[in-house]
C-alpha positions in Angstrom: 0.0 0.0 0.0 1.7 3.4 -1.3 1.6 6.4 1.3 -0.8 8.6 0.9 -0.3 12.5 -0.6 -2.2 15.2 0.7 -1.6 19.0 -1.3 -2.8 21.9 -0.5 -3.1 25.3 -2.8 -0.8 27.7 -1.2 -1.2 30.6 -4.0 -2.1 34.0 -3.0 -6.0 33.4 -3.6 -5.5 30.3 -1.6 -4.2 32.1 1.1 -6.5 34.9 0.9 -9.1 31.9 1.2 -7.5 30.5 4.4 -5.3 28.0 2.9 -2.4 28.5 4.9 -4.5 27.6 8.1 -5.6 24.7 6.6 -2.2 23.3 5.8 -1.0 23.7 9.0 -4.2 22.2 10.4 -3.2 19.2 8.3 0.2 19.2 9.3 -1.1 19.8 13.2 -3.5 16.6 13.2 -0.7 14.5 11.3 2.3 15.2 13.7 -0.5 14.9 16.9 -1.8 11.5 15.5 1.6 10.2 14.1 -0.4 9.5 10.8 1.2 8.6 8.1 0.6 10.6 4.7 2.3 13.2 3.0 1.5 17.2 3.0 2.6 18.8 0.2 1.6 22.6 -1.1 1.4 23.8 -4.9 0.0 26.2 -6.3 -3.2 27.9 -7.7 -5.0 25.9 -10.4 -7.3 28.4 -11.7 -10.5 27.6 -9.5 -10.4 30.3 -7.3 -14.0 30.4 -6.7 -13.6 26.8 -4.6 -10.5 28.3 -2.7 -9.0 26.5 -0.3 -8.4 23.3 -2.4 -7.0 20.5 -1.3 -5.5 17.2 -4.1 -5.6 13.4 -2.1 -3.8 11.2 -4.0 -4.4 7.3 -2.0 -4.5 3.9 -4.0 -8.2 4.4 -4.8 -7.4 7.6 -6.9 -7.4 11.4 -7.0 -9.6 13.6 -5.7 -9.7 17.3 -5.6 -11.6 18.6 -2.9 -12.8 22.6 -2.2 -13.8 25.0 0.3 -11.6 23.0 2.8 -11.6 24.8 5.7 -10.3 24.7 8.5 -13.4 23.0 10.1 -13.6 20.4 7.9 -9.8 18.9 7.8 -10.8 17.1 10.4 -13.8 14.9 8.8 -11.3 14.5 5.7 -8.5 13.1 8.0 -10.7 11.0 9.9 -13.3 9.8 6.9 -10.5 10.0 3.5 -7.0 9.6 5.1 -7.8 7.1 7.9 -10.9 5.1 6.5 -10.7 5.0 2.8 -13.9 7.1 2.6 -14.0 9.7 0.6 -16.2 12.9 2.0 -18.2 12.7 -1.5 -20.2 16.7 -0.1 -17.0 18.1 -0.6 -15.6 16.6 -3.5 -15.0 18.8 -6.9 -13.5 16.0 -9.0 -12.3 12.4 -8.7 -11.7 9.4 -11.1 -15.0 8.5 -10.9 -17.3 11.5 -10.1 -17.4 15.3 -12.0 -19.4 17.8 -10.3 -21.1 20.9 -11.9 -18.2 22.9 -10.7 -15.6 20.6 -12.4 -16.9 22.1 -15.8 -14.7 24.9 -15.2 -12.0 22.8 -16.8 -14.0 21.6 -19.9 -12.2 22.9 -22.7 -9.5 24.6 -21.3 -5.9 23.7 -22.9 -3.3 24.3 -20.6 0.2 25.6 -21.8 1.2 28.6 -20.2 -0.9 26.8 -16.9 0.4 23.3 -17.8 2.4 23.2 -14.3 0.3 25.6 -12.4 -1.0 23.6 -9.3 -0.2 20.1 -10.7 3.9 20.4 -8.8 5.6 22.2 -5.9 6.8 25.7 -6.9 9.8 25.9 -4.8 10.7 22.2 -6.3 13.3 22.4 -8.6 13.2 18.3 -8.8 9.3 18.3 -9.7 10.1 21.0 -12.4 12.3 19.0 -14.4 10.1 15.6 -13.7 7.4 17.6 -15.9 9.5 18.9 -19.3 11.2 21.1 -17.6 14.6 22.4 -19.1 14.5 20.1 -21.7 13.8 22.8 -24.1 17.0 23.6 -23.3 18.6 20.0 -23.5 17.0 19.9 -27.1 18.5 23.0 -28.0 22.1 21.9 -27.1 22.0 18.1 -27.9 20.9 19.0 -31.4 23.1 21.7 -31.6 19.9 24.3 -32.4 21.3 27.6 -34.1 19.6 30.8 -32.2 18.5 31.7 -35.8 16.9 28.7 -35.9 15.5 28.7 -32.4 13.9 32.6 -33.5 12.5 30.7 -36.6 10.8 28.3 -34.4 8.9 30.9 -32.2 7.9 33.3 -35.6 6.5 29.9 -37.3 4.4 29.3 -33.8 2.8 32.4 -34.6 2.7 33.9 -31.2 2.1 36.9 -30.0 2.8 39.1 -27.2 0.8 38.4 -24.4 1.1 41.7 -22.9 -1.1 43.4 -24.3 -0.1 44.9 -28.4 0.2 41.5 -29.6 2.8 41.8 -31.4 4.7 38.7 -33.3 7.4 37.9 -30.2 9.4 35.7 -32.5 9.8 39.4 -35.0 11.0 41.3 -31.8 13.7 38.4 -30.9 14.5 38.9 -34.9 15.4 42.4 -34.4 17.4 42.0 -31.0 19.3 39.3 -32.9 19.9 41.4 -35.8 21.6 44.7 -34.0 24.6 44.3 -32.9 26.5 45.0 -29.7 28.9 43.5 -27.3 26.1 43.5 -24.6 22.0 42.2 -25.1 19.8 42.3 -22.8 16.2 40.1 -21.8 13.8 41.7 -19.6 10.5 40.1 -18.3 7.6 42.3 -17.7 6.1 41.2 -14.4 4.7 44.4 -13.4 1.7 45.0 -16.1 -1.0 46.9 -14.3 -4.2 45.2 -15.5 -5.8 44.8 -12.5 -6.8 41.5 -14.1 -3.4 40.6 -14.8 -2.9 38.7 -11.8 -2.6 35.6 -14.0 1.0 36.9 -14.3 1.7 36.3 -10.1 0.3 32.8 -10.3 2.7 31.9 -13.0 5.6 33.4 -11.1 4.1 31.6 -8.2 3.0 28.2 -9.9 6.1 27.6 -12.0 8.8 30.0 -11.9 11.1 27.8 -14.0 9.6 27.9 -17.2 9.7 31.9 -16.9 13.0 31.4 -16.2 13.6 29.1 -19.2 11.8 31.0 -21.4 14.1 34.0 -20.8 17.4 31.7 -21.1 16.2 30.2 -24.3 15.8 34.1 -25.4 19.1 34.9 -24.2 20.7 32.1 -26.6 18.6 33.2 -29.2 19.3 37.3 -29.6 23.1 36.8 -27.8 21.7 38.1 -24.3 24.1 37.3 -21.4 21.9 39.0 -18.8 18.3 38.9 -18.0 16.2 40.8 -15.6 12.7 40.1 -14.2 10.9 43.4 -13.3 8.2 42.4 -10.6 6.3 44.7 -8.3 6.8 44.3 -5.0 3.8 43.7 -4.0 4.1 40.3 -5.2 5.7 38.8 -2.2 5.5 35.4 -2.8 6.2 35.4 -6.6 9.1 37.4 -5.8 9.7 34.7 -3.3 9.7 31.5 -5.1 11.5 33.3 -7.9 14.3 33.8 -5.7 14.4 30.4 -4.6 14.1 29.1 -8.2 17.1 31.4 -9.5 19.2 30.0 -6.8 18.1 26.2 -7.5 18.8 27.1 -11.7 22.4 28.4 -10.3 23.7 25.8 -7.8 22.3 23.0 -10.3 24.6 25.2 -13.1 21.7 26.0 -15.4 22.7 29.5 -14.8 26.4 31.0 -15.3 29.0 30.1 -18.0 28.3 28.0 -20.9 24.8 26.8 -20.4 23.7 23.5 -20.4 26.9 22.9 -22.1 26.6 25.6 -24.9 29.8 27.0 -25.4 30.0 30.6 -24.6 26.2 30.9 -23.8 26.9 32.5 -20.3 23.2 33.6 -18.5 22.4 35.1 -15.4 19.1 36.2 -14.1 18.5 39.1 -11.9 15.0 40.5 -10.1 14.7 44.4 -10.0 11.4 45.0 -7.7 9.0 47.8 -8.7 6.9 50.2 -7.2 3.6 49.4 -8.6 3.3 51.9 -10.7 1.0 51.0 -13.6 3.2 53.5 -15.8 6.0 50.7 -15.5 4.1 47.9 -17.4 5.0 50.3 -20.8 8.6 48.7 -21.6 10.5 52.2 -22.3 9.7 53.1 -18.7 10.5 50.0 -17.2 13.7 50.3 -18.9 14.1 53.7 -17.0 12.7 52.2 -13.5 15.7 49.2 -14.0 17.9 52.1 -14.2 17.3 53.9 -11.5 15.4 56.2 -12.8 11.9 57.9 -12.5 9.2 55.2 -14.5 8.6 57.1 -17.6 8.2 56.6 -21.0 10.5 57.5 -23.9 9.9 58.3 -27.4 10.4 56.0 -30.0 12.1 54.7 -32.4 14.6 53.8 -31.4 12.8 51.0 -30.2 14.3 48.7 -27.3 15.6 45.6 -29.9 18.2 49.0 -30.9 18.3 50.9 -27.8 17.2 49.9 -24.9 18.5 49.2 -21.2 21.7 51.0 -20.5 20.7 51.9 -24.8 21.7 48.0 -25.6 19.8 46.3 -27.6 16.9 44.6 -25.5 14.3 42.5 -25.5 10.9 42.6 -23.4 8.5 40.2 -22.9 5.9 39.3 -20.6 5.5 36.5 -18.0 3.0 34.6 -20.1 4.6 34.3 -23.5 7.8 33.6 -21.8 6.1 30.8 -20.1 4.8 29.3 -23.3 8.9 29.5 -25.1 9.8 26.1 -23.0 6.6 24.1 -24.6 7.1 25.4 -28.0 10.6 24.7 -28.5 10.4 20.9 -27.0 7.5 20.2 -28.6 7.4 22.2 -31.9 5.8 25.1 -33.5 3.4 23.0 -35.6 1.6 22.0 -32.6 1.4 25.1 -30.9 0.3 26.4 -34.1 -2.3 23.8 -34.2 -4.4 26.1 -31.5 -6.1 28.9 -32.7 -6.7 31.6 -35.8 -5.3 32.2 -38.5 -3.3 35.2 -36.9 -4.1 34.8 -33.2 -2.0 31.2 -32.7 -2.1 29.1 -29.2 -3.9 29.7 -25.9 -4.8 32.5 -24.1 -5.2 32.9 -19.9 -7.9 35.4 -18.7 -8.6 36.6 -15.2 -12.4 36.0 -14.8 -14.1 38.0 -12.3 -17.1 40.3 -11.5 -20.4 39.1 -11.6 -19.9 35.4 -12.2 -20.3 32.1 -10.7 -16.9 30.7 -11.6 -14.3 33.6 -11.0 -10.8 32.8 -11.4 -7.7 31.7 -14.1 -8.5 30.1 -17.3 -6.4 29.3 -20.4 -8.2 28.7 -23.3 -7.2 28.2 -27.3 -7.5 31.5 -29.2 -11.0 31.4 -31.1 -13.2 30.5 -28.4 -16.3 33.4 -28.2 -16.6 35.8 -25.2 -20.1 33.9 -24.6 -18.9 30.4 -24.5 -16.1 31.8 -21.6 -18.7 32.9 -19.7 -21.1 30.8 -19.5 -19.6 27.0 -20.0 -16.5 27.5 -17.9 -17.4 31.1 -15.7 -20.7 28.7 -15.3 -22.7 32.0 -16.2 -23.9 35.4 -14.1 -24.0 35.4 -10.3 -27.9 34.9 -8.9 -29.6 34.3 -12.5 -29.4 38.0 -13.8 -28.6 39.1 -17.0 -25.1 39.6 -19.0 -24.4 43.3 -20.0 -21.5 43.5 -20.5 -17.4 42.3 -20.4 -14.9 44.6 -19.8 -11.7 43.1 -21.8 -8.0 44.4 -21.7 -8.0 45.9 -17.7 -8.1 49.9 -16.8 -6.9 50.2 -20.8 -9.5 48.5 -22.4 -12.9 48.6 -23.4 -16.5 46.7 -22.5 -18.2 44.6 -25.1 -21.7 44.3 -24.8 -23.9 41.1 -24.7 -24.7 41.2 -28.1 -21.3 41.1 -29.3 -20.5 38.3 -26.8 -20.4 35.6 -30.0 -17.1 37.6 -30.6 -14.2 35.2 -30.8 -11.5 35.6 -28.8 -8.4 36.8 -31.1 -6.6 40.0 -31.7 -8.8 40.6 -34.7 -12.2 40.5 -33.6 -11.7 41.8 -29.8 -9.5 44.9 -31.7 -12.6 45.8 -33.8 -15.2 46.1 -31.2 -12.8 48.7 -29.7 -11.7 46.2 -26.4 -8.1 45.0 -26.6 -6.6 42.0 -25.7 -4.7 43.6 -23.1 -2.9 40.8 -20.6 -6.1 38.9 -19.9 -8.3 40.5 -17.4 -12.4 39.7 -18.0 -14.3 41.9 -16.1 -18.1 40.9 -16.3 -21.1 42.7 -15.9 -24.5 42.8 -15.0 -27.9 44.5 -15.2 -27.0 46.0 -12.2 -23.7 47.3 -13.3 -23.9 50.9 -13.9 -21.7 51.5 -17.2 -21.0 55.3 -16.8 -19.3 54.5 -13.1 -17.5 51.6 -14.7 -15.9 54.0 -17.0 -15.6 56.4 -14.5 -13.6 53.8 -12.6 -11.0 52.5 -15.0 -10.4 56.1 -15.7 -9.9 57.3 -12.1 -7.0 54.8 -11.9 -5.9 55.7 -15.2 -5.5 59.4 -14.4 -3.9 58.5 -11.4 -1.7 56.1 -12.5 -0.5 58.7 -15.4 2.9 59.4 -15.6 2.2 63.5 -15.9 4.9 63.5 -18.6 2.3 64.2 -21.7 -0.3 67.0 -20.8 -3.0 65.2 -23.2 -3.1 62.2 -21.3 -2.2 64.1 -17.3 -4.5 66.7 -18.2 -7.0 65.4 -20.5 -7.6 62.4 -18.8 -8.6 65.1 -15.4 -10.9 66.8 -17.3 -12.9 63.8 -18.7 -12.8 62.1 -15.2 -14.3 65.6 -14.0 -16.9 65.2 -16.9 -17.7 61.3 -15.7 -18.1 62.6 -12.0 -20.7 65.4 -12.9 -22.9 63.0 -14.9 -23.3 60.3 -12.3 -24.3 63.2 -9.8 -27.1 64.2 -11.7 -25.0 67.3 -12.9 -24.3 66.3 -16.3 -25.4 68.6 -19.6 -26.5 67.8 -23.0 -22.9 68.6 -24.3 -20.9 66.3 -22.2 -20.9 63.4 -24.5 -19.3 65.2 -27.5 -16.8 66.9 -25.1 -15.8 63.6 -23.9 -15.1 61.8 -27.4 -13.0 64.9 -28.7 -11.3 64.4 -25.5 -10.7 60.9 -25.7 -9.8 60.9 -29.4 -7.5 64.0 -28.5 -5.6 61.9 -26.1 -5.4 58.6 -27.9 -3.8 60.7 -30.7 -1.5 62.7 -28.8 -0.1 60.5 -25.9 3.3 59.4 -26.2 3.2 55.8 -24.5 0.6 53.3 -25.3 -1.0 53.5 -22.2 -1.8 56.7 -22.2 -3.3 56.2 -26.4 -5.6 53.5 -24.5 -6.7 55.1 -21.6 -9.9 56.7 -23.2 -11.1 53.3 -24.3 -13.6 52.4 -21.3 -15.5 55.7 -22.0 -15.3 55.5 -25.7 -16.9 51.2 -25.7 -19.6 52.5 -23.1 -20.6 55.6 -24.9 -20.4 53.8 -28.2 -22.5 50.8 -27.0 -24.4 52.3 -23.8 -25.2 56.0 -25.2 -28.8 55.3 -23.8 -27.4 55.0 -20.3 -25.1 58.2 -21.1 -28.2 60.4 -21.9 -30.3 58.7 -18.8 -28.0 59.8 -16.6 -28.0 63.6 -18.1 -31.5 64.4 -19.7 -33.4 62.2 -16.7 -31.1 62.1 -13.6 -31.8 58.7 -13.5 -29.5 55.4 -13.6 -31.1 52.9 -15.4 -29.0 50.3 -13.1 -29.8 52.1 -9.8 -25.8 52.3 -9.2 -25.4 56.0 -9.3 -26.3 57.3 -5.6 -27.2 61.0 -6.0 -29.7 60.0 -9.0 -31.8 57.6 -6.7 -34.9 58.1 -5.3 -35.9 56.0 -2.3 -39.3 55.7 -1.4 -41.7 53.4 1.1 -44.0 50.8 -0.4 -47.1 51.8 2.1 -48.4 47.6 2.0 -45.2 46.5 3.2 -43.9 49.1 5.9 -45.1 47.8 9.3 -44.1 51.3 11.2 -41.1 49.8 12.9 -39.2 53.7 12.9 -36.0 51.9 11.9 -35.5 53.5 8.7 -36.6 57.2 10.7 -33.9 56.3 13.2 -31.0 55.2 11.1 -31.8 58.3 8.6 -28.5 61.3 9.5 -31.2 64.0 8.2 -34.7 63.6 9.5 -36.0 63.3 6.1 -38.4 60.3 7.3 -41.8 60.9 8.8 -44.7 59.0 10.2 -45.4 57.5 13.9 -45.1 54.0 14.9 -46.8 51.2 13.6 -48.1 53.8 10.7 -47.0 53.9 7.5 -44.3 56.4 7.0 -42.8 58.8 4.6 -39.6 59.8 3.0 -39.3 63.4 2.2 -37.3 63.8 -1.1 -36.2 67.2 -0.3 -34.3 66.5 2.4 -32.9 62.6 1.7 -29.7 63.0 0.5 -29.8 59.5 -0.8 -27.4 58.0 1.4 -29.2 54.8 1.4 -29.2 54.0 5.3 -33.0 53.7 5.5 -32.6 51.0 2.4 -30.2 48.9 4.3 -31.7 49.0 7.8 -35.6 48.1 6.3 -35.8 44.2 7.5 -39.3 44.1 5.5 -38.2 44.9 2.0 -40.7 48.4 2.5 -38.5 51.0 0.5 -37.8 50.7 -3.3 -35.2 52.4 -5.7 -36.3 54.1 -8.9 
């Protein structure tokens, strides 16, 4: 009889779920009961929404359990790991059983996630026991020119994962191609989608192939020197990075003559950031590595001619570095099997927002928004109705439902006016006010701005200003053509990329939502009941019993009536702060 494993999901949603509390309670009752199994931690898997999850592996199978709290290790120690009987209530998956839930996974392809929550992060041993390095192995075994090794990632067709999409195999072309006694490989960890936290679970889940992906670079453009810029409020990426550098260097994979490539010498370095969502635009990472204030600079030249310490450099971003390893060992033809005619392989996305299943899924490229949503996000929260999607973080823009059939490539998502951005899927409901949600993303834009362009520093201010007055019921008929001269103004004018897509949330919503727009402005009304100031609160007479809760709790007096009677709100004193909405117990006051 083989020993049993038990592993636990130790990524940062796992521990925000309480999974650190459980592993210890498992490690607690196995030291106090001498019992013997195994405790291992991984990784997040994707399914955030079941967080904390815990993998037994026994001699009757696998089983993937969720919402292990700390309450119920217990019953799974005493039922699972000492009786051979599985708790079936809490079960997501086994060998024999698939719960609703476990649809999450239907028709995902993982190869950027393939080791995500399937190995032990800070296992350099459990790495390699899965493919890893042996991109690398191929490459010097058969003796694998970098021209050749370039070749293989432009015929694999893939794209930046960042966010422009462009061809990463053409950008390793034109690092390879200028010359200098000093190259350089940077990988953008510090993307400021707020989505983009598929980025941290990688560096989390399975730092070595990031770190393979950027060697395999290094070979290819004549790099001898990479750096991995990572905020620093990634802790625990930043962590296990460290710890997989140091493994990759006392095993020799990092230092002089690679893997036995003569003259291939490769170190990797970590440069933490600030956070600043300025730094995920590559010219002022450059200048954050340098010591320097994070700002962009104009180009050309571009970083493949000029870039850190004005070497050539090349920049890309934890997920299409993570895919490098998978393509070289097993071939361009087969990444290039996944996907569109110009949008090849998978693509991870941050689901979130107003949907069942929230969390990390990789999918191949032509999948539709819809079929995102609603076979793996398992559809809107409480039954209510998909508005919208927001696509491509604080820089991109919302699709509506009835452009939810489009497929998910560069292409398509580019023409409704969205981009691609570095995954994040924000969803949306009927009760998702689309005027705030613009007003939103661009309140972090305009905060996030550099300053260094006065279209996007100041422009971005005066639209946000515009935003603010029309979901407080101060808006004017003029508004919506001040705003799209703005926007278009900025998106012209900007010199950095993010500052050409920060009008893009208000340019989707007033292109798709103008309805709402003109609501909000000719009626003082929100069609979602979102915007405070444009609410109305008033008592439904059959329902209020006269219980003087709502009179109590309201900050101005603007409630009337004596107990046990029906009362009143008076509308011109509420200030529609909603208290007498939240303390009703009987449902008596409505919105309109």
């Amino acid at each position: 009889m083989s020993q049993t494993t038990v592993i636990v999901g130790l990524g940062s949603c796992g521990l925000a779920a309480g999974a650190g509390k459980t592993y210890q309670e498992f490690n607690r009752i196995r030291q106090t009961d001498k019992l013997n199994f195994a405790l291992k931690k991984t990784s997040c898997i994707g399914m955030c929404f079941r967080e904390p999850l815990v993998e037994i592996i026994d001699d009757t199978g696998k089983y993937l359990y969720g919402d292990v709290e700390i309450s119920r290790v217990d019953e799974i120690i005493e039922k699972h790991i000492k009786n051979y009987t599985p708790v079936s209530e809490y079960i997501i998956e086994s060998e024999n059983f698939k719960s609703e839930d476990a649809r999450f996974f239907d028709g995902q392809v993982k190869i950027t996630l393939r080791n995500c929550g399937h190995m032990d992060p800070e296992n350099m041993d459990e790495y390699e026991a899965r493919n890893g390095y042996k991109a690398l192995r191929k490459i010097s075994d058969q003796n694998i020119a970098p021209d050749k090794v370039i070749q293989t990632v432009l015929d694999s067709g893939i794209r930046g994962r960042g966010g422009g999409g462009f061809p990463a195999g053409m950008k390793w072309k034109f690092a390879r191609n200028n010359s200098s006694d000093k190259k350089y490989v940077i990988c953008n960890a510090d993307e400021g989608d707020p989505g983009a936290f598929m980025d941290r679970s990688i560096l989390e889940g399975d730092p070595h192939s990031v770190l393979e992906g950027m060697m395999i670079c290094g070979y290819a453009i004549g790099a001898s020197e990479g750096y991995i810029y990572c905020r620093a409020e990634y802790p625990l990426a930043i962590k296990r990075l460290n710890i997989a550098i140091e493994q990759a260097r006392e095993k020799g994979y990092l230092g002089k003559d690679v893997f036995g490539i003569p003259g291939f010498d490769f170190q990797i370095f970590i440069k933490e950031g600030a956070g600043a969502f300025v730094c995920g635009e590559e010219t002022a990472l450059i200048a954050s590595i340098e010591g320097e204030r994070g700002m962009p600079r104009r180009r050309p030249p571009f970083p493949a001619e000029s870039g850190l310490w004005k070497h050539p450099t090349n920049i890309n971003n934890v997920e299409t570095l993570a895919n490098i390893p998978w393509i070289v060992y097993h071939g361009a033809e087969r990444y290039a099997e996944y996907g569109t005619e110009n949008s090849k392989g998978t693509k991870v996305f941050a689901l979130t927002g107003k949907i069942n299943h929230g969390g990390l899924v990789e999918v191949p490229m032509g999948i539709t928004i819809k079929d995102i949503i609603y076979k793996l996000g398992g559809g809107i929260t409480d039954n209510k109705k998909f508005k919208a999607v927001q696509l491509g973080g604080p820089s991109g823009g919302c699709i509506p439902e009835y452009l939810s059939h489009t497929t998910v490539d560069y292409d398509s998502v580019n023409a409704t006016g969205a981009i691609m951005g570095s995954g994040g899927m924000v969803v949306m409901d009927e009760t998702t006010c689309v005027v705030d949600v613009a007003k939103f993303f661009l309140d972090f834009t305009q905060k996030e701005s550099c300053g260094k362009c006065t279209f996007c520093r100041i422009g971005t201010k005066r639209m946000l200003e515009i935003l603010t007055r029309i979901t407080e019921g101060e808006g004017r008929e003029s508004d919506l053509d001040t705003l799209e001269e703005l926007a278009l103004t900025i998106k012209d004018s900007s010199l950095c990329g993010l500052g050409q897509t920060a009008p893009n949330p208000v340019l989707t919503t007033i292109k798709y939502f103008r309805n709402e727009y003109e609501a909000h402005i000719r009626d003082k009304k929100c069609p979602a009941l979102n915007c405070k100031k444009l609410l109305t609160y008033e008592v439904i007479p059959e329902k209020c019993t006269g219980c003087m809760a709502c009179a109590k709790g309201c900050p101005v007096d603007a409630i009337e009536g004596e107990k046990k009677q029906v009362h009143n709100i008076l509308q011109d004193k509420c200030i529609q702060c909603g208290l007498c909405y939240t303390k009703c117990k009987f449902e008596a006051i409505r919105l309109s």
